[in-house]
C-alpha positions as CSV (number, residue, x, y, z in Angstrom):
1,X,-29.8,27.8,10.9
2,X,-28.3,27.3,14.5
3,X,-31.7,25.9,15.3
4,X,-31.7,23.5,13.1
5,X,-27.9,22.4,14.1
6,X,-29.3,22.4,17.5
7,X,-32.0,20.1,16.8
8,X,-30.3,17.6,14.9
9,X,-27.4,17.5,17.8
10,X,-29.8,16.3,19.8
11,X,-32.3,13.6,17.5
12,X,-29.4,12.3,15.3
13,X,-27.2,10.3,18.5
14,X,-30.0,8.1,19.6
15,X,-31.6,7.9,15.9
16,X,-28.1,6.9,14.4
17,X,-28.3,4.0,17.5
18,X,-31.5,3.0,17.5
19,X,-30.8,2.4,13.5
20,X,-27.4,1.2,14.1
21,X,-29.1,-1.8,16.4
22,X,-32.2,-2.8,14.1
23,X,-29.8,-2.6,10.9
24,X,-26.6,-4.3,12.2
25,X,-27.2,-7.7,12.6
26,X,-29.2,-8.2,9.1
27,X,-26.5,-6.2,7.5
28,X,-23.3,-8.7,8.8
29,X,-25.5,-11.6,7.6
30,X,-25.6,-10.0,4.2
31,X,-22.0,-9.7,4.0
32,X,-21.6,-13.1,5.1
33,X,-23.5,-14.3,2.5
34,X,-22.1,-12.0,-0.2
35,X,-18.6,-13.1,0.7
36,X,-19.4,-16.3,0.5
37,X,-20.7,-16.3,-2.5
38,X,-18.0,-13.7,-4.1
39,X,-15.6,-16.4,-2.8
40,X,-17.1,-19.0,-4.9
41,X,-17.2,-17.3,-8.2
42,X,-13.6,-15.7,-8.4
43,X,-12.2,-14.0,-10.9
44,X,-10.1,-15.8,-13.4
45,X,-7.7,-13.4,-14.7
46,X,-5.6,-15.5,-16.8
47,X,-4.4,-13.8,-19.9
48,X,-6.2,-11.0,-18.5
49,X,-4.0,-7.5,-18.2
50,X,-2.3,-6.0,-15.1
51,X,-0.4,-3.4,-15.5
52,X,2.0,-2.8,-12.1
53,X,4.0,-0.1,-11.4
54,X,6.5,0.1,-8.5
55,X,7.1,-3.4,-10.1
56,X,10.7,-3.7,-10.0
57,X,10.4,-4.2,-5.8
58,X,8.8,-5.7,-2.8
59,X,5.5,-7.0,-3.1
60,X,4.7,-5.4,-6.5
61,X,6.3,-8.0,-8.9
62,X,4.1,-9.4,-11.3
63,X,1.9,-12.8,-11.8
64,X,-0.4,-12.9,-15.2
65,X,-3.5,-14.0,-16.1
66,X,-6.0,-15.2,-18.5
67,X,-7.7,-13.7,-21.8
68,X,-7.4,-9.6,-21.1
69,X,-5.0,-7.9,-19.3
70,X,-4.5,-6.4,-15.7
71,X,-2.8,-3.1,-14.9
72,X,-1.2,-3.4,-11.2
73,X,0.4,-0.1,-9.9
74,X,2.8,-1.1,-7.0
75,X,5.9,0.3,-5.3
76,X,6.9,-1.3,-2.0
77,X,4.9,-4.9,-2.4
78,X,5.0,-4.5,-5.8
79,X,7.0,-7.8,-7.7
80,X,5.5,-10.2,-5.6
81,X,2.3,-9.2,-6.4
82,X,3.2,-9.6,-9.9
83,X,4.5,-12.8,-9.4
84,X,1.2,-13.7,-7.6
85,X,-1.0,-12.8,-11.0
86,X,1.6,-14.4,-13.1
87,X,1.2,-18.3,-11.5
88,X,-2.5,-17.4,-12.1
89,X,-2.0,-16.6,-15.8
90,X,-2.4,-12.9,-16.6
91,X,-0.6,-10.4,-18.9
92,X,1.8,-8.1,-17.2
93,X,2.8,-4.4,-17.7
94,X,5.1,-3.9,-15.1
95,X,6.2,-0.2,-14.2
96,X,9.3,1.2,-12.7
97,X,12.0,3.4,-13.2
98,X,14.7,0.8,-12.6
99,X,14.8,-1.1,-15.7
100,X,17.3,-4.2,-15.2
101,X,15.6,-4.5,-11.9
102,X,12.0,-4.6,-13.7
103,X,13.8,-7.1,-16.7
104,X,14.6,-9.6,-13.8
105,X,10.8,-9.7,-12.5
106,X,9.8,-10.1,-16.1
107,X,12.2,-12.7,-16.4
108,X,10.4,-14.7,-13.2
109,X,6.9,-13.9,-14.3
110,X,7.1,-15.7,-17.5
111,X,8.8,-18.5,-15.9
112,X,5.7,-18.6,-13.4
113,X,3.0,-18.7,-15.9
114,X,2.6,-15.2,-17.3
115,X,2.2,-15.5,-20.9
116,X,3.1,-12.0,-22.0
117,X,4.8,-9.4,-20.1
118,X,5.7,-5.7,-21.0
119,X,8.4,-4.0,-19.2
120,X,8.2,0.4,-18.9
121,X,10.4,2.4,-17.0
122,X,8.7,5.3,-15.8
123,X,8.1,7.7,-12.9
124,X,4.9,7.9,-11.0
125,X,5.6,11.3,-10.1
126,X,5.5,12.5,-13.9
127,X,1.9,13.4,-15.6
128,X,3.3,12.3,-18.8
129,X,5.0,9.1,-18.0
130,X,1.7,8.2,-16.7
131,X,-0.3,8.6,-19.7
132,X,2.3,7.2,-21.6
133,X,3.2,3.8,-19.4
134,X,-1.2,3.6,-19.9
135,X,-1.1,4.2,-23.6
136,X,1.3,1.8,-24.5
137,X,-0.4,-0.7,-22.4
138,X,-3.3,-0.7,-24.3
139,X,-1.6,-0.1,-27.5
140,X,0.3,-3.5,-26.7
141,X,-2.6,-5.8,-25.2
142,X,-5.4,-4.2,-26.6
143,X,-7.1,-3.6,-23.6
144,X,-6.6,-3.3,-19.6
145,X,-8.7,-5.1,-16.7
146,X,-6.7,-4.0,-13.5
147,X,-4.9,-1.4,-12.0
148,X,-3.1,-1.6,-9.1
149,X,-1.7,1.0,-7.5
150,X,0.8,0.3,-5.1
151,X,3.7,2.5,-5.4
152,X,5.3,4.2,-2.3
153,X,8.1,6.0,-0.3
154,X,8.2,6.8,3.5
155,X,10.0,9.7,5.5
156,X,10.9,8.9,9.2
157,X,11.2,12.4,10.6
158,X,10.0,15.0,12.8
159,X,8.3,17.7,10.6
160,X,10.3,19.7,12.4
161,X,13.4,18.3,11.8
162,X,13.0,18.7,7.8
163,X,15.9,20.9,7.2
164,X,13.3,22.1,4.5
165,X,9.8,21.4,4.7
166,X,10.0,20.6,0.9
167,X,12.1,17.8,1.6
168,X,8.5,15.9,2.5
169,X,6.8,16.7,-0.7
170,X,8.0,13.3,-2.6
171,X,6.0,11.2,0.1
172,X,3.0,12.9,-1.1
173,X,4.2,13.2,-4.7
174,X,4.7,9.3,-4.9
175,X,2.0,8.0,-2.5
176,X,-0.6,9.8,-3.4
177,X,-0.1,11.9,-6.6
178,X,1.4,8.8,-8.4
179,X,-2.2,6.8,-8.3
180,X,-4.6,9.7,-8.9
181,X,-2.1,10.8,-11.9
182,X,-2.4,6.5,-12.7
183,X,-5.8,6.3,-12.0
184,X,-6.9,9.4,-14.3
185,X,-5.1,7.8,-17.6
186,X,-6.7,4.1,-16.9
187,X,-10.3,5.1,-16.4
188,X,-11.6,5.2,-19.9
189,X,-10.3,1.6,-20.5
190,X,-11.0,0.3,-17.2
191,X,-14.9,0.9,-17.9
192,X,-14.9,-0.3,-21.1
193,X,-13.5,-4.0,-19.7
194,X,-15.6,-3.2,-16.6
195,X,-12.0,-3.8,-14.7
196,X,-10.8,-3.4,-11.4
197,X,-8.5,-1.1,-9.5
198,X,-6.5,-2.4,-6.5
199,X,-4.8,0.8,-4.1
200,X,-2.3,-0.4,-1.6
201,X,-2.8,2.4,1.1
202,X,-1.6,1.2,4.9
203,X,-3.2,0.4,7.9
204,X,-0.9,3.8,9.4
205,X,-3.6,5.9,8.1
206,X,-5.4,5.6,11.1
207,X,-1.9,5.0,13.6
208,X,-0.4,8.2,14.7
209,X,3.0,7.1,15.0
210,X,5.6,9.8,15.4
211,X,8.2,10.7,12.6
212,X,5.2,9.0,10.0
213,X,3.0,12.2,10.0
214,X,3.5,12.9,5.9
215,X,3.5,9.3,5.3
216,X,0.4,8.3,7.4
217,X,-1.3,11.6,6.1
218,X,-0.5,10.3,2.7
219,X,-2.3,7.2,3.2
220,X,-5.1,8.6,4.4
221,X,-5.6,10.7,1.6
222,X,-5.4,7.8,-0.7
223,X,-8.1,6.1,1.0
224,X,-10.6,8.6,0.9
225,X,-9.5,10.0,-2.8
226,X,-10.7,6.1,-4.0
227,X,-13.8,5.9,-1.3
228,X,-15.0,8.9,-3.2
229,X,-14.0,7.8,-6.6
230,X,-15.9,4.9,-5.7
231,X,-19.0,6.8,-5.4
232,X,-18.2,9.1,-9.0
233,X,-18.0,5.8,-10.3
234,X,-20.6,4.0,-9.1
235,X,-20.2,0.2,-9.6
236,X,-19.0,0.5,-13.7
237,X,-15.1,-0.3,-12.3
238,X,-15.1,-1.9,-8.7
239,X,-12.2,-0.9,-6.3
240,X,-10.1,-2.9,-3.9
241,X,-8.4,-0.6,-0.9
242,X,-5.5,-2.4,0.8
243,X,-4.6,-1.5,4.3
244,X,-1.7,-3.1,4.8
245,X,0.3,-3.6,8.6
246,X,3.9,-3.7,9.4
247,X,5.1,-5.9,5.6
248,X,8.6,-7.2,4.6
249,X,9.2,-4.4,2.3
250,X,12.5,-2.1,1.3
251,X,11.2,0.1,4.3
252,X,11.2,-2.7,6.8
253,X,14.9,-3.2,5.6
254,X,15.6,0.3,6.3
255,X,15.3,2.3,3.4
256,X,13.7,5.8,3.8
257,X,13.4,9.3,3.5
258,X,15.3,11.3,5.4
259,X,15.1,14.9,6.9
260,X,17.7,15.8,4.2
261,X,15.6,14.9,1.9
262,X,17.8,11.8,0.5
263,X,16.7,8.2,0.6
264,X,18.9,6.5,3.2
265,X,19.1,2.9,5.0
266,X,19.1,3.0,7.9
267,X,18.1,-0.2,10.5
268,X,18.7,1.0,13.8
269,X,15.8,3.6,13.2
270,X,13.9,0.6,11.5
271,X,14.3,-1.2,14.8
272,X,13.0,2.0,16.6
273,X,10.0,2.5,14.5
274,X,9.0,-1.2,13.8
275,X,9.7,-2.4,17.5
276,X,8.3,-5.8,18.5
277,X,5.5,-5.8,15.5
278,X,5.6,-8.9,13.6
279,X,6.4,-8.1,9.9
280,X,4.5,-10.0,7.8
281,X,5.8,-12.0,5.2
282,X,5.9,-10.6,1.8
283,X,4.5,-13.1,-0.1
284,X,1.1,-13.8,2.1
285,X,0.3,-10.0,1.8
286,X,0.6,-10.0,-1.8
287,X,-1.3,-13.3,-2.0
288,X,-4.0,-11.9,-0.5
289,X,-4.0,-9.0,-2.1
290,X,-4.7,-10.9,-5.4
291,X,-6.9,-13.0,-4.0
292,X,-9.4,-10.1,-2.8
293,X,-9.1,-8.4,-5.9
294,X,-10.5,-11.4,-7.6
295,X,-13.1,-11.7,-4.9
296,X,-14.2,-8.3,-5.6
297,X,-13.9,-7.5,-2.0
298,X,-13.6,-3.1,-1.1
299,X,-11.4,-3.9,1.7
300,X,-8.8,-5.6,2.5
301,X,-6.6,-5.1,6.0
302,X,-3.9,-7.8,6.0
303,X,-3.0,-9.3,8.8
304,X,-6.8,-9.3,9.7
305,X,-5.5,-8.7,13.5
306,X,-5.1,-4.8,12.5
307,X,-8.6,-3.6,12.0
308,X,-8.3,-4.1,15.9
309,X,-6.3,-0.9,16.1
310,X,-8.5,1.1,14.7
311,X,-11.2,0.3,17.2
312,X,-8.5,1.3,19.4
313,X,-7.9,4.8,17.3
314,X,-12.0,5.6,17.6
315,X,-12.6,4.7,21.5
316,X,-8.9,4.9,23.4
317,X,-7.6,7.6,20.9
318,X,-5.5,9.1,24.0
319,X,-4.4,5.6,25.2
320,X,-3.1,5.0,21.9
321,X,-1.2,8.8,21.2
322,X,0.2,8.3,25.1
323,X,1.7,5.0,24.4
324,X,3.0,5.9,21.3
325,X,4.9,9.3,22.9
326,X,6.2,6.7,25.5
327,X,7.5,3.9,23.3
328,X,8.7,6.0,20.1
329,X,9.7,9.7,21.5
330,X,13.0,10.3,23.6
331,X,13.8,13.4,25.0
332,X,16.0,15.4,23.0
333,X,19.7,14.7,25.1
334,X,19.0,10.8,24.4
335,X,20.2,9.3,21.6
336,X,17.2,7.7,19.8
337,X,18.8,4.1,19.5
338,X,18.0,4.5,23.3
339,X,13.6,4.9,23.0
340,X,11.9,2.3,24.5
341,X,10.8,0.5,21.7
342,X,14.2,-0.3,20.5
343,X,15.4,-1.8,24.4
344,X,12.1,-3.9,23.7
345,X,13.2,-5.5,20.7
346,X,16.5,-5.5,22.0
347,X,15.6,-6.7,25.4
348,X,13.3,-9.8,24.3
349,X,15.9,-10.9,21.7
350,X,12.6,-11.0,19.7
351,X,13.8,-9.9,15.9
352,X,15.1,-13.2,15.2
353,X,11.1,-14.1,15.2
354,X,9.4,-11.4,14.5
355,X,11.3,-10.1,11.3
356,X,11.5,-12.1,8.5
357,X,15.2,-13.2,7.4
358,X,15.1,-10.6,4.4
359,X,14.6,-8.1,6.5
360,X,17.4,-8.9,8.7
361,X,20.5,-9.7,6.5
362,X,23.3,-6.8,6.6
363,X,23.9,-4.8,3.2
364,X,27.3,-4.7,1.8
365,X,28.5,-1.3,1.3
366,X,28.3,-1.8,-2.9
367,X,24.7,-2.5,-2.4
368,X,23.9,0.4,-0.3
369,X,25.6,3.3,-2.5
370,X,23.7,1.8,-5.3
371,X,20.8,2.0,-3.4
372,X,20.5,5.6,-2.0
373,X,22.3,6.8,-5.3
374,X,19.5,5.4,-7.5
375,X,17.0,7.4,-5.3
376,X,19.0,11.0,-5.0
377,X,19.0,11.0,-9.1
């Protein structure tokens, strides 16, 4: 056996190359010609069914569609993209556990074109508020074309500053748990419309930033739970994977997980972590989302700018790790307010054009308690 390992250490480099050269360029002029053609023949998913969960914020809020229905599973981008399907016509489930806040994007979806929307509060998190925000789905529009998976929560700690390790597990719970437990309930009806299922996973599955370890590990689990889901499936219910960058989102306004384990807001350690990245608007992210779910595309990394890094991650992997210790990491008798990355931001007076205004506005105290106290029940 360690012959065999032996031999193929040596023939499989310069085969994979040699391949690698002869296959490549035919191979790009395929996808060119595939996209182009995918772009061409969209999707039309009015009165078609999305279901979305995490619908009640960010880019997740619903837009409908034509003739069936769409299941969209969403957290952070979550309402946008709901209002995105719902100018282009499709039914809406929409899926959260804040009710009056889901009611409102309801309220906007109809006015923007969907012509049926379903409203279920429900937690991610909870096998049987899974099945049962699926069931009565179906049982309601008779079918389901699209899910989208999209809900999410991030922690900004050191693991070693969890005052208990356990304090982590929602990240994981929510991220990833919440669209295989999602995913498992939609299947059945998914192949039988031949639908789609659209993951928002995040472009910090391949960036090792500090204090994002659970978070970026739950990401990365998400894409390579629906790579190989892809593969059980194979072709009978096509999947989108979303890898977004830095987006206008209730995290880029400060709200996260703490080491306490209690969701806080917090912009100061916002500022640290974001630095001088440009935060996309909410809206173009959740545009394009839809519009490469109807294209049929498998990826999607929005801004395009991004997939950049993680040519970075595979050939300067150090280069990267160093400059994130630099920027991110102070040493423990500095304050973090003081890291680098903040006196950038600081320094360049640059937030004023990099963040969008959302993103920027203070929060009154009444909004904040209502805030953190929704998420500690």
């Amino acid at each position: 056996m360690d012959l065999v390992n032996q031999i193929l250490n040596i023939a499989v480099p310069p085969i994979t190359s040699i391949t690698l050269l002869l296959l490549l360029p035919p191979l790009l002029m395929f996808r060119l010609v595939h996209s182009t053609i995918r772009s061409l023949f969209a999707e039309d998913v009015a009165a078609k069914v999305v279901l979305i969960t995490g619908a009640s914020s960010g880019i997740g809020e619903v837009r409908s569609m034509h003739d069936k229905c769409i299941y969209i599973h969403t957290a952070l981008r979550s309402n946008h993209v709901a209002y995105e399907y719902a100018k282009r016509g499709a039914c809406l489930a929409l899926v959260a556990r804040r009710r009056h806040r889901l009611q409102q994007v309801a309220e906007t979806a109809r006015y923007l074109g969907s012509p049926d929307v379903l409203v279920i509060p429900a937690d991610v998190t909870k096998v049987e508020d899974c099945q049962r925000f699926i069931n009565e789905t179906v049982n309601h529009f008779g079918t389901l074309d699209h899910l989208v998976n999209n809900a999410g929560i991030a922690s900004i700690s050191m693991l070693e500053e969890f005052t208990h390790v356990t304090n982590a597990a929602p990240v994981m719970e929510t991220n990833f748990w919440g669209s295989v437990y999602t995913t498992h309930f939609a299947i059945p009806y998914l192949k039988r419309s031949r639908g789609k299922i659209i993951v928002n996973a995040s472009a910090g599955a391949w960036l090792p930033a500090p204090r994002l370890a659970v978070y970026s590990a739950s990401k990365a689990a998400v894409i390579i739970f629906f790579e190989t889901l892809r593969v059980e499936l194979g072709g009978c219910i096509a999947i989108t994977i979303v890898t977004p960058g830095v987006t206008e989102s209730e995290l880029t306004k400060g709200k996260f997980l703490s080491k306490e384990g209690r969701m806080v807001l917090d912009q100061e350690m916002r500022d640290v972590q974001v630095s001088a990245v440009p935060v996309q608007p909410v809206q173009r992210c959740a545009k394009a989302i839809v519009d490469s779910a109807c294209h049929g595309d498998r990826y999607l990394t929005v801004p395009s700018w991004m997939r950049v890094t993680f040519l970075w991650k595979v050939v300067f992997p150090e280069a990267m790790e160093w400059c994130n210790r630099m920027l991110l990491i102070t040493r423990p008798e500095i304050p973090l307010t003081e890291a680098p990355s903040k006196k950038v931001l600081d320094l360049t007076g640059a937030k004023g054009i990099l963040y969008p205004p959302s993103t920027l506005r203070p929060r009154s105290s009444v909004e904040i308690e209502s805030e953190v106290n929704y998420h500690a029940t």
